[in-house]
C-alpha positions as semicolon CSV with decimal commas, in nm:
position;residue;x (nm);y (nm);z (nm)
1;X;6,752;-0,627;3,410
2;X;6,517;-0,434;3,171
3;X;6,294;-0,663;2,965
4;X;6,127;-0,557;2,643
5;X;5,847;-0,677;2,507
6;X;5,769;-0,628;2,139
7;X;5,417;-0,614;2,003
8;X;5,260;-0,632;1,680
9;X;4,948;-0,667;1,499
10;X;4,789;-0,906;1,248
11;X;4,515;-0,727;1,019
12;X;4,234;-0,970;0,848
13;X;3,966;-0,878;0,602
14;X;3,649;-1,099;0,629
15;X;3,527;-1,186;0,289
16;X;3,095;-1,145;0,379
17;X;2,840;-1,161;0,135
18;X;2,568;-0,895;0,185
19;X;2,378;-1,060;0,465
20;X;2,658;-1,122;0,651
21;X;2,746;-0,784;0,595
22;X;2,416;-0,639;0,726
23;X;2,404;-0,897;1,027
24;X;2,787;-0,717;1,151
25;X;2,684;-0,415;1,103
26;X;2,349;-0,474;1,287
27;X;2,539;-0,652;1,573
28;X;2,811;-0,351;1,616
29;X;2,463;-0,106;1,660
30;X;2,339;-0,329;1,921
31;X;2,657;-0,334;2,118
32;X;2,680;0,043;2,094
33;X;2,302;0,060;2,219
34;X;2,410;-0,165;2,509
35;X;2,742;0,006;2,582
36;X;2,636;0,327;2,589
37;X;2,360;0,267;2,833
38;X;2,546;0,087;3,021
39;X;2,753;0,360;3,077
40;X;2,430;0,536;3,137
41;X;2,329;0,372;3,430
42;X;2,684;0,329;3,598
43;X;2,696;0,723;3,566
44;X;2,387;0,724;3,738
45;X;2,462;0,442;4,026
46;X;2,764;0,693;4,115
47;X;2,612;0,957;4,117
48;X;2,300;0,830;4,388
49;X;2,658;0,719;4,599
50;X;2,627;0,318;4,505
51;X;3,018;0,295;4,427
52;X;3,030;-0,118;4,462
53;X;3,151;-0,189;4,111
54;X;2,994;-0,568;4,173
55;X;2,651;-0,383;4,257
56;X;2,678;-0,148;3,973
57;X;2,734;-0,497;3,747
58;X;2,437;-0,665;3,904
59;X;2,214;-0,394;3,803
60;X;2,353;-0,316;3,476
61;X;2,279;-0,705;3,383
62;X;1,942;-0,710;3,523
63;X;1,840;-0,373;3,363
64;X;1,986;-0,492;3,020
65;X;1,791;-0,825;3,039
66;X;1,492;-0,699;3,121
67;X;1,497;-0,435;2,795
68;X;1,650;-0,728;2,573
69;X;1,320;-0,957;2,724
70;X;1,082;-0,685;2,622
71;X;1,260;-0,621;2,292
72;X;1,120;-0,846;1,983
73;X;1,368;-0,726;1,763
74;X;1,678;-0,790;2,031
């Protein structure tokens, strides 16, 4: 028996005000910042042979906590 499954999509607008506005966008440039070098560092864990994806987590979170700790503005 062949099953199909039908997907959709709901859109929403948020109504902000301007300092809502500013906080999202500051928020989505933080999570870039963090993405990206997270990516960074799991590049570089497979490259040095460290292919453990729960190893390359561990030292992705303790990396990122350590900049966020040493960051005023994070």
């Amino acid at each position: 028996m062949l099953r199909v499954s039908s997907m959709f999509a709901v859109k929403r607008a948020l109504k902000l005000n301007n300092q809502e506005a500013t906080l999202m966008a500051k928020h989505a440039g933080f999570r870039r910042v963090v993405f990206n070098m997270g990516l960074s560092l799991r590049v570089q864990m497979y490259g040095a042979g460290e292919f453990s994806d729960s190893k390359v987590i561990n030292e992705i979170k303790k990396v990122l906590t350590n900049y966020v700790k040493k960051q005023p503005e994070c």
